[in-house]
N, C-alpha and C positions, 0 to 999 in steps of 0.2 A: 066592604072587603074589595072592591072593586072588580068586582066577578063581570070577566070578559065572555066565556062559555058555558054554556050549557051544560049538563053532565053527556049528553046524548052526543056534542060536539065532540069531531078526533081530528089530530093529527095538526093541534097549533102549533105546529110549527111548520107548516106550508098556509095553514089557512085563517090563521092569527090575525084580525083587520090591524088593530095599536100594536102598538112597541111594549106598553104596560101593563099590568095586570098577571092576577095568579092563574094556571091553569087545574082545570079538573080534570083530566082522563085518568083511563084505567094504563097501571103501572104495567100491566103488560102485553099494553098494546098501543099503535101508533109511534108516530118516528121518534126517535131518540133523540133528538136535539137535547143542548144542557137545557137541565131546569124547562124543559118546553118550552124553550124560547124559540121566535121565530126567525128560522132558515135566511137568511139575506145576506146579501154584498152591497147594499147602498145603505150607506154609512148616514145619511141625513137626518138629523134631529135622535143622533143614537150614541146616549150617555157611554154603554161599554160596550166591545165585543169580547165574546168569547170565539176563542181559532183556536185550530188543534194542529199538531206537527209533529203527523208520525214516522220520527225518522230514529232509530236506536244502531246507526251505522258506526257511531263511536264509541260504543261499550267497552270494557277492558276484559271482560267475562261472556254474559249469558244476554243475549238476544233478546226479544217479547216484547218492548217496550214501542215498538211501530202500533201495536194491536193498542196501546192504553187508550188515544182521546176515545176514541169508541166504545172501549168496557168503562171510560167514566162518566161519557154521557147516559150509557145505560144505566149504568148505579144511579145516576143523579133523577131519572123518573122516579124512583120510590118516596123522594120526599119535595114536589112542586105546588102539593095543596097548604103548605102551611109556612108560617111568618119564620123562619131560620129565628132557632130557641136561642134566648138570650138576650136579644138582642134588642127588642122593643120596638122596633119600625119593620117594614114592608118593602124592601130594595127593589123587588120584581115589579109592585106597584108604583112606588115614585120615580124609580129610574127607566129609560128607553134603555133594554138589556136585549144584546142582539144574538146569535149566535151566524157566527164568518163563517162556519166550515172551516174545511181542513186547509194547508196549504198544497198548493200542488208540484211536485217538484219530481224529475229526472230521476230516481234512486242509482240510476248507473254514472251520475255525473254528479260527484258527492263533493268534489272543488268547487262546484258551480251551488250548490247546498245554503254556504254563510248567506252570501250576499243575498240569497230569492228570500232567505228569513226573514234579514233585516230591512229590505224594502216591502215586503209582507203587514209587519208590523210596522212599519215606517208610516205606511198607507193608513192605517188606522190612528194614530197618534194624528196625522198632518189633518188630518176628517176632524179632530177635536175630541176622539173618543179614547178613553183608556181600554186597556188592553188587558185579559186575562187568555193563557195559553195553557192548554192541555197535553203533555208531552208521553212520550217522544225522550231518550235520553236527556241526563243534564248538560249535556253540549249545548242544546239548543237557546240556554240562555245566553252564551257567550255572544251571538247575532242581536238576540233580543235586545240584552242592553246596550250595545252598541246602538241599535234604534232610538233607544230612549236615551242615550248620553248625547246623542246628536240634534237633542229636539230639548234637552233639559240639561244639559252641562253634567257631570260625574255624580253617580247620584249613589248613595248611602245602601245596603243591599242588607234587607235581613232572609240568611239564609238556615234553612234547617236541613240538618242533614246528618249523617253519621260520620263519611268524608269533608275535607275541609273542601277540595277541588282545585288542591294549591300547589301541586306536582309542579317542579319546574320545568318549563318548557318556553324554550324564547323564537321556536318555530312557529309561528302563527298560520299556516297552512296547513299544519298537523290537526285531526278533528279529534279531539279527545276527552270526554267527558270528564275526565283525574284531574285534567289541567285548565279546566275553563275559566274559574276563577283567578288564577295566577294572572292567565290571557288579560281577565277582564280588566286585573288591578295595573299591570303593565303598561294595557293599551287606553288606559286613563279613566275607563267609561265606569269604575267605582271608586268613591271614597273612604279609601280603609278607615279615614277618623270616625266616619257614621255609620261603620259596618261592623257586623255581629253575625257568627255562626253560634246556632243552638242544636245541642244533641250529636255532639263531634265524641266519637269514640274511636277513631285510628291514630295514628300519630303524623304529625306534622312539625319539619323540624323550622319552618318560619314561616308567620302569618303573616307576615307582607302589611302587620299594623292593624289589624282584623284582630276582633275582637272574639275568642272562641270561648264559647261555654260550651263543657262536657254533659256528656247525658249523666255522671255523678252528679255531677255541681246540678243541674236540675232538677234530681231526683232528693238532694239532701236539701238545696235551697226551700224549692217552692214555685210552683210556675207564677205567683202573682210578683216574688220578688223577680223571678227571669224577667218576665216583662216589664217592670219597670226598669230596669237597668236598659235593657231593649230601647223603650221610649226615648230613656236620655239622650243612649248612644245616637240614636237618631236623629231627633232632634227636630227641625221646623223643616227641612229642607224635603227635595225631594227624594224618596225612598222606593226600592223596589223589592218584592218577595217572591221568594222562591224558596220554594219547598219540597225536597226530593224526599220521597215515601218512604226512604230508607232509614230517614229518621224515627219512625216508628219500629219500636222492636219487632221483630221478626213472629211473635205471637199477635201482634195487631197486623199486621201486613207483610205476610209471606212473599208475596206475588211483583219481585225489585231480583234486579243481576246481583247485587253485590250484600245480600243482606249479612249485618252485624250484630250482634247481641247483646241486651243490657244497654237496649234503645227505649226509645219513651212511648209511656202508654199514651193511648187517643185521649184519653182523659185530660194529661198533660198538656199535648198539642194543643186541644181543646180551649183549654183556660188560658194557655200562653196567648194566645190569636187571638181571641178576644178581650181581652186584656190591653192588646195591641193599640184599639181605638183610638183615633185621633192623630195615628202617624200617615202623614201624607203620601200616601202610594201614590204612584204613577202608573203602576201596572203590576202584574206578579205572574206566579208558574207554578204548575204542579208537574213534577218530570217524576222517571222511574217505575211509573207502574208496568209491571209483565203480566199480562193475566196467563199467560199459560201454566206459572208457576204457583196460580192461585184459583184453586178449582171452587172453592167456595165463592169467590167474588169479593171475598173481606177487604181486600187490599183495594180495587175499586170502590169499593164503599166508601172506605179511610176517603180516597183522592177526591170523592165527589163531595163531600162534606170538607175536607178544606178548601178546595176550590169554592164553593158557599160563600166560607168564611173570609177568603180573601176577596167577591167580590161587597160583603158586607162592609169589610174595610174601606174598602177602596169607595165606598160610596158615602160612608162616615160624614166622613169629613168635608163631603159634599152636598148633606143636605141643608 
């Protein structure tokens, strides 16, 4: 199993010797890093990092979403002793899985916001490491790929979501979560041929070539047919995921600004992402989560268990 600690051992993530390996502490205690991975900023010989970027300055509603990488790294303690079900390999074990910490950035100086992102993540890509982010509004992918489009050319985006994020807007200084994808398709860094929104419940009067499936067509299809359609769209190329919590109906994950209804159960998500396997991520996102508006914790839960699963993907296809 490759047991790095002891039961009696706490707090790997300051005091982790390797990069690999599962931890055993007790779920409610010691630091919260994701997954008990270990705390670092020297990116050497380190398959992924996990960074978190709590910033919900561009909301169109309700605020909380600063507070998520933190209520998901705590959800994510509840499950570091065992192999992510389904799946059949050990990612914690074969991959060097880091956790960056959070980004640091100015909250008064929110123009100055894109660029610290995208050289943030820039950092982590150029080190040779893919990237998973813990959010933080969905604004903050629009920086993100921009990082990854400038290190891998326009890259294919499967996004889940209830909104498409395709709001026109050709102001690119505006920070706005409604319109980051318009932004992204615009400013080249996605390939609408390779791209696909799943679990799209508002209305949007042009995809910009983006392939939308509704959370009906999900719920009548089948998440094994979703994802192979998914796959196609994708393809061999480089891909990135992003998945705002919202895409889950509002009885699986309350705890989002803008929840919709007649979203998809965890079930769904569930089967769709794994399912996934073998599409070449570059990197991915979990954005949306608000814990204030979710006393039970469920909705961190949801986000720590896809964050998992994206970085199970992401590692796929890498071993």
């Amino acid at each position: 199993m490759g047991l790095e600690q002891s039961a009696e051992e706490v707090d790997g993530a300051f005091l982790r010797e390797g990069l690999k390996g599962l931890s055993f502490e007790n779920a409610f205690g010691g630091a919260t890093s994701f997954l008990r991975r270990r705390y670092s900023r020297d990116l050497k010989g380190v398959d992924l990092a996990v960074t978190g970027v709590p910033f919900d300055q561009a909301v169109t509603h309700r605020t909380g979403t600063r507070f998520g990488p933190r209520a998901i790294r705590e959800a994510s303690s509840l499950q570091p002793c065992d192999w992510p079900f389904g799946w059949g390999f050990s990612p914690l074990e074969e991959f060097a899985i880091v956790d960056y910490g959070d980004l640091a950035f100015d909250y008064a100086r929110i123009a100055a916001f894109p660029a610290a992102l995208s050289a943030h993540v820039g950092t982590i890509l150029d080190a040779g490491a893919g990237t998973l982010t813990l959010g933080g509004d969905h604004y903050i992918t629009l920086p993100i790929l921009r990082a990854h489009a400038e290190r891998f050319g326009p890259v294919g985006v499967i996004q889940f979501d209830a909104h498409s994020d395709l709001w026109p807007d050709d102001d690119m200084a505006r920070i706005d979560h409604g319109t980051m994808m318009y932004k992204a398709v615009r400013a080249g860094y996605v390939d609408p041929a390779r791209s696909v929104q799943i679990g799209i419940r508002t209305d949007c009067e042009d995809y910009l070539g983006i392939r939308a499936i509704t959370a009906p067509e999900v719920h009548e299809r089948g998440p094994r047919a979703i994802a192979a359609e998914v796959r196609a769209i994708a393809g061999d190329g480089p891909s990135y995921l992003s998945f705002d919590i919202d895409a889950l109906d509002p009885a699986f994950a309350p705890g989002t600004g803008t929840p919709v209804w007649g979203g998809l159960a965890s079930w769904q998500a569930a089967a769709i992402l794994r399912d996934l396997a073998g599409v070449r991520l570059t990197g991915g996102d979990v954005v949306e989560v608000s814990p204030p508006y979710d006393t039970t914790g469920a909705t961190a839960i949801a986000a720590a268990h896809v964050a998992t699963e994206i970085m199970c993907l992401w590692c796929w296809t890498r071993r």
